[in-house]
N, C-alpha and C positions, 0 to 999 in steps of 0.2 A: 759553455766555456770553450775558448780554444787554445792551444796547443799547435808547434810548428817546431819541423825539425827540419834541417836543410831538402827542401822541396818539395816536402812531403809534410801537410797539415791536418790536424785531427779536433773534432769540436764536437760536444755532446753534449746531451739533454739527461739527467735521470728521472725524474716525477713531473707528473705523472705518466707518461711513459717513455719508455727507453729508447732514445734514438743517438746514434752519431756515425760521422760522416769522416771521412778520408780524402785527401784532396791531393794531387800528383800534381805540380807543376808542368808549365810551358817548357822550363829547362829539361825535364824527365823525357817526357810526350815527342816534341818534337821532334827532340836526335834522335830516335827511335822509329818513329815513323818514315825520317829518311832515309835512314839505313834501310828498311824492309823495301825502301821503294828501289833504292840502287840494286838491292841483293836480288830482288823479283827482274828485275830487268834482264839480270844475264840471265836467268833461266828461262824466263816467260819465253812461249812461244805461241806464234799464231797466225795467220794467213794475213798477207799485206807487210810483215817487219820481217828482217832477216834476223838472227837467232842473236840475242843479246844486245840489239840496240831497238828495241821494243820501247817506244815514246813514254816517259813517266807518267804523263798525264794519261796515256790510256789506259795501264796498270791501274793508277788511281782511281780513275773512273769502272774501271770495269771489274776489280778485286779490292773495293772498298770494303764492302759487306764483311768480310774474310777475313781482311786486316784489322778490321775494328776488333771485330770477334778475338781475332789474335793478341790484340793488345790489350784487352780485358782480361785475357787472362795471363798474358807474361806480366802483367802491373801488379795484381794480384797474389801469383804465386810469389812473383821477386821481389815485392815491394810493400803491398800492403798485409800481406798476412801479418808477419813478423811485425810490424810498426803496430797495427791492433794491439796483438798480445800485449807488448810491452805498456802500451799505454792506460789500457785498460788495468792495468795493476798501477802503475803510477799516479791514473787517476782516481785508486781507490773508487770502482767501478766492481758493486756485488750485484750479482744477478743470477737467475735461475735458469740452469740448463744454457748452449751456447748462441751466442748472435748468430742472426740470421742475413745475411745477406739482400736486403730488398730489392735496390737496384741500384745500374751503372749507368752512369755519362760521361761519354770520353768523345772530346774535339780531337782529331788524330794532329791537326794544325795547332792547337792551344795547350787545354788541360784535360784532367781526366777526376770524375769525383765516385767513390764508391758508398753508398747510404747503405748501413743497417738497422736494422729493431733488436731490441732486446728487452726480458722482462728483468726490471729492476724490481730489489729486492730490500728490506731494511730490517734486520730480525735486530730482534729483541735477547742480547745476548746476558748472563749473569755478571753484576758489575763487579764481581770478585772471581772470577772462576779462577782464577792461582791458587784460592785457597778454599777451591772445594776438596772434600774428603775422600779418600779411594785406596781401599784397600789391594793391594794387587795380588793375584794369584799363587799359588804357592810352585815352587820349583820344585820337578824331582830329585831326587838324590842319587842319582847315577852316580857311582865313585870312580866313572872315567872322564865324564863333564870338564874335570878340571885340566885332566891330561889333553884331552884332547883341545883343547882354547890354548894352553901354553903350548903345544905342537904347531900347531895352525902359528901363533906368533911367531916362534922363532924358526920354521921354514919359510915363512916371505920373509923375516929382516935378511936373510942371505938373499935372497933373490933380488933385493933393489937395486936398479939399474940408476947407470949416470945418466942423469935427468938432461944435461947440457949437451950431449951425447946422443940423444936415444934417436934410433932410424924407426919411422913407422913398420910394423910386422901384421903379417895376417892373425885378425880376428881384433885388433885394436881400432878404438874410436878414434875418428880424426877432427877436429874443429877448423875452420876455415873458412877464410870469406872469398865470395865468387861476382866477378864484376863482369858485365859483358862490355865486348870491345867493340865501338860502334865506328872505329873507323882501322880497319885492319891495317894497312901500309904503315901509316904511322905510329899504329898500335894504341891509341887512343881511346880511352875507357869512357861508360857513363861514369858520370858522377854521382853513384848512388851503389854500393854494397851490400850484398846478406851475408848471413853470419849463420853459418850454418855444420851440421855433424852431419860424417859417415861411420858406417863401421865398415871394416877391411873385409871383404867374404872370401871363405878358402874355398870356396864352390867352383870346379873347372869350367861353367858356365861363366860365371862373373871374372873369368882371372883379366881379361885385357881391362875392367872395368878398375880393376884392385891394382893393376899396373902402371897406372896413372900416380899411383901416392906412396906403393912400395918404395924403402927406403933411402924415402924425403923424412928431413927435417922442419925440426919451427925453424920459421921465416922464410922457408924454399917457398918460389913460386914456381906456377909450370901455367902454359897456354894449353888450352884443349879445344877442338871442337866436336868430342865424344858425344854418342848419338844419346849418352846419359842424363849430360847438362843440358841438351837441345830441351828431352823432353821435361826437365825440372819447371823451367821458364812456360813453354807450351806445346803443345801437336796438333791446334789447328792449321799450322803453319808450315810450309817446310822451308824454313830460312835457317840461312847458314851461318850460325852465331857461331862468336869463338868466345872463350870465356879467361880471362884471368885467374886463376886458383893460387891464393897464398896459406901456409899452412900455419895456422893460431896455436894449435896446441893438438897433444897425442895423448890419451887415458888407453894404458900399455891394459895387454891383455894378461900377462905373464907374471904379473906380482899385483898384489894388493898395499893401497895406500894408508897406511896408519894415522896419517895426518889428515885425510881425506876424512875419514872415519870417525875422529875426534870431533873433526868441526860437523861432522851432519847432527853429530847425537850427544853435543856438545862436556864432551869427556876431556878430563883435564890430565890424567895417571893414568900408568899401565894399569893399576888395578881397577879403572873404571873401565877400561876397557874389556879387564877379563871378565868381570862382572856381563858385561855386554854381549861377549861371548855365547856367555851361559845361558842369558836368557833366551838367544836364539837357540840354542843345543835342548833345551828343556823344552822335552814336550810332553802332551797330555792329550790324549784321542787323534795323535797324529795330528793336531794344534802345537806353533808353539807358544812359549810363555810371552815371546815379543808379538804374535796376534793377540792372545789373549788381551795384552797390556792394552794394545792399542783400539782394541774393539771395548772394548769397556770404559776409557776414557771417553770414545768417540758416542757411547750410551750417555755418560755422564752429563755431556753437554749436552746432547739432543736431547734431555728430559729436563737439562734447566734453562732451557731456551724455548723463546715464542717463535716459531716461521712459519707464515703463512704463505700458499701455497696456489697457484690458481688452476683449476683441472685441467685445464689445456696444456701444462706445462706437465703434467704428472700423464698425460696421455703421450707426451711425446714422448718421456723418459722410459714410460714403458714397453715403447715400441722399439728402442735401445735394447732394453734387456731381453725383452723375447729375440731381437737381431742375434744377441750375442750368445743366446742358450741355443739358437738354432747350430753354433758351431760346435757344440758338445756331441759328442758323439750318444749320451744318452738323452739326448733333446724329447724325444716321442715317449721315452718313459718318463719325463717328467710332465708333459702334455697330455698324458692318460689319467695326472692326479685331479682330485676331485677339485682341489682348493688352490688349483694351480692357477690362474685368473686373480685370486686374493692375495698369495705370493708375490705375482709379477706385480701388484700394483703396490705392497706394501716392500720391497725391494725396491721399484721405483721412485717412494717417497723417500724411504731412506736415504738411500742414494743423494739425492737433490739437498734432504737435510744437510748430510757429511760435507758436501758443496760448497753450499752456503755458509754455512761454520768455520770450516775452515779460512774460507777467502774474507770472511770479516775480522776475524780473530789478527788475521796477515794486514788487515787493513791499520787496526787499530793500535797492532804493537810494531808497525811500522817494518815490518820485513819485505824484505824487496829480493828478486832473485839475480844470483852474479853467478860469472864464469865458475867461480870455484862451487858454488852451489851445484853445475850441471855436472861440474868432473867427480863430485862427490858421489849424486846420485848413478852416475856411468859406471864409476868404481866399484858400487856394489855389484853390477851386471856382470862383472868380468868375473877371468878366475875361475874357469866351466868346473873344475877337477876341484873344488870346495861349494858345492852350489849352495849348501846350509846358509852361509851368507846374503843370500839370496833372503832369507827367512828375515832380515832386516827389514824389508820392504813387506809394507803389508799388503796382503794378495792381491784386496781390491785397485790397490793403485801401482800395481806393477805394468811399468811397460809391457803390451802385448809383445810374444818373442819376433824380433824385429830379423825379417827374412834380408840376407844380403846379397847382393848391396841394399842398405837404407839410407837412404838421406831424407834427413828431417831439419826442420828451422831448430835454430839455438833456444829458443824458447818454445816449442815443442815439449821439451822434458820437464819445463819448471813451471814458463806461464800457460802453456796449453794444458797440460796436467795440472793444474792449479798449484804450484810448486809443494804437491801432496807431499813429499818427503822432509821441506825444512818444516813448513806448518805443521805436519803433522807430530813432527817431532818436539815443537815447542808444548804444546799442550800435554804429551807426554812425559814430556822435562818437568816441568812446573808440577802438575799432578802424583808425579810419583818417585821426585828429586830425593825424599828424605828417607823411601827403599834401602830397607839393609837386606843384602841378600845372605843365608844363614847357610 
């Protein structure tokens, strides 16, 4: 099937096996290729030219290799990541563990096309799961629970700031699209945008980085040729890109969103909210009651569901997890246990299962991820001095803690993360809607 968005075309196969393709136009490619050749020209230097008027054709010819390499991967980071993501959820595309990149063809004169594999997946899910049965775990009785949920409410309603108003601050997400300008004099833009988050870092390292978006507004733009943005696009290269920066939106660090919060965990009253509260406040073996919740629903499906699974794919997954226990600092005491090989491999099926469930469940009840999705799931992040909040998110699918500056694609949070927070939420919603908490 294919699929085309201005410039940029996507077509794919699922059974029996998984392929699709990415296609950049001659419109993308080209101005792009020219610029790198004017920009190489003033620097190139070389025996027989005087410094900046270095013949384009012999640039061409003699740092083709280099440039090609370059433009595989500025098309990629700036262009095709992000357009994947998104389509691959649009086109209701389930599969196991993530695509792989086979291979690139780029005419630096023409077009450019990027081929991946992927193993497709079609589980067998229960054709009523809204009304399977689930008892949820019981809440402690702390008789401060409730103090502390009404405290927490009414210290952010004082703190909300004017939204029409509000100047980006350190430690705040910022959303923003970044276009490169391929002809600087006249300041003349590709014709092709990403859509992308940072977070603000108070780090005296990063402050000229952060000084770039301190106290802009939405719809401010600002020109950069910061060696930040350079390396986003690529560092094969050393060209001297300038970039367009307009700012989409701010998820402040300094108050939490109650609207935000409604819509991720679909809460319609204060009092569902304070209910919500609770459940995060409520814990049991330093578990809280919102893990529990959501580990047990996410048990319920994966025992009334069929997914089949292929080892290759459970081998990869497990190489993931050993990757990531290696950063635990008691990595080698768990490497010492006996049954730690049956672990990594029964963690890694798991894993794959929750995957796959959720990305079909998203398929089938038609949920799609939007801006206000990723400012929902940011808003939980913020807010350092309440982290309990955090306990919203359940552990497996928390953003690792994002060192800044970060910059990630806009779909990074929702479709790269398989949009774990609204899915994951709906099956919780449904599951255990008719919860009276006592």
């Amino acid at each position: 099937m294919d699929v085309s968005e201005k410039n940029i075309s996507f077509s794919y196969t699922k059974f029996p096996t998984g392929t699709f393709s990415v296609g950049i136009s001659q419109d993308l490619v080209r101005p792009i290729y020219n610029f790198i050749l004017q920009d190489q020209q003033l620097s190139f230097h070389t025996r027989g030219f005087q410094s900046g008027i270095v013949a384009p054709g012999y640039i061409e010819k003699t740092c083709r290799h280099t440039i090609v390499s370059h433009l595989k991967e500025l098309f990629f980071n700036h262009c095709v990541l992000g357009f994947v993501c998104r389509q691959m959820h649009l086109n209701r595309i389930t599969m196991i563990g993530e695509p792989e990149l086979a291979d690139v063809y780029i005419d630096p004169e023409n077009s450019a096309r990027f081929d991946f594999n992927y193993a497709p997946v079609d589980p067998t899910l229960p054709r009523q799961w809204k009304k399977l049965i689930y008892r949820t775990p019981s809440r402690k009785g702390y008789k401060d629970l409730d103090k502390q949920a009404l405290s927490f409410f009414e210290e952010e309603n004082k703190t909300m700031p004017n939204q029409i108003d509000q100047k980006i601050s350190p430690g705040d997400w910022v959303r923003f699209s970044i276009s490169l300008i391929i002809d600087k004099k006249n300041r003349c833009e590709l014709s092709h945008s990403d859509i992308l988050w940072i977070k603000i870092g108070t780090e005296t390292i990063n402050k000229d980085i952060a000084a770039i978006f301190l106290n802009r507004k939405r719809s401010d733009s600002i020109i950069s040729s910061h060696d930040f943005f350079q390396n986003y696009v690529s560092n094969k290269l050393n060209a001297e890109y300038e970039f367009i920066i307009r700012i989409l939106d701010i998820v402040p660090y300094e108050y939490f969103s109650f609207d935000l919060f409604k819509k991720q965990f679909f809460l319609s009253t204060s009092q569902d909210v304070h209910s919500k509260f609770i459940e995060v406040l409520s814990t049991r073996n330093d578990i809280t009651q919102r893990h529990e919740i959501v580990t047990s629903v996410l048990n319920l499906l994966i025992n009334k569901s069929i997914i089949m699974i292929p080892q290759k794919c459970i081998d990869l997954e497990k190489e993931n997890v050993v990757q990531s226990l290696r950063e635990n600092p008691d990595y080698l005491v768990f490497r010492l246990q006996s049954n730690f090989k049956n672990l990594v491999t029964s963690l890694a099926e798991r894993q794959l299962k929750e995957h796959i469930i959720l990305d079909a469940l998203a398929h089938a009840e038609g949920l799609s991820s939007t801006d206000q999705d990723v400012r929902a799931y940011l808003n939980l992040m913020q807010k350092q001095k309440n982290l309990f909040i955090r306990s919203c998110l359940h552990p497996k699918y928390m953003t690792k803690k994002f060192r800044s500056p970060k910059i990630i694609s806009s779909v990074f949070v929702c479709a790269k993360k398989r949009l774990t927070m609204l899915f994951i939420s709906l099956p919780v919603h449904k599951c255990t809607k008719k919860i009276v908490y006592m």
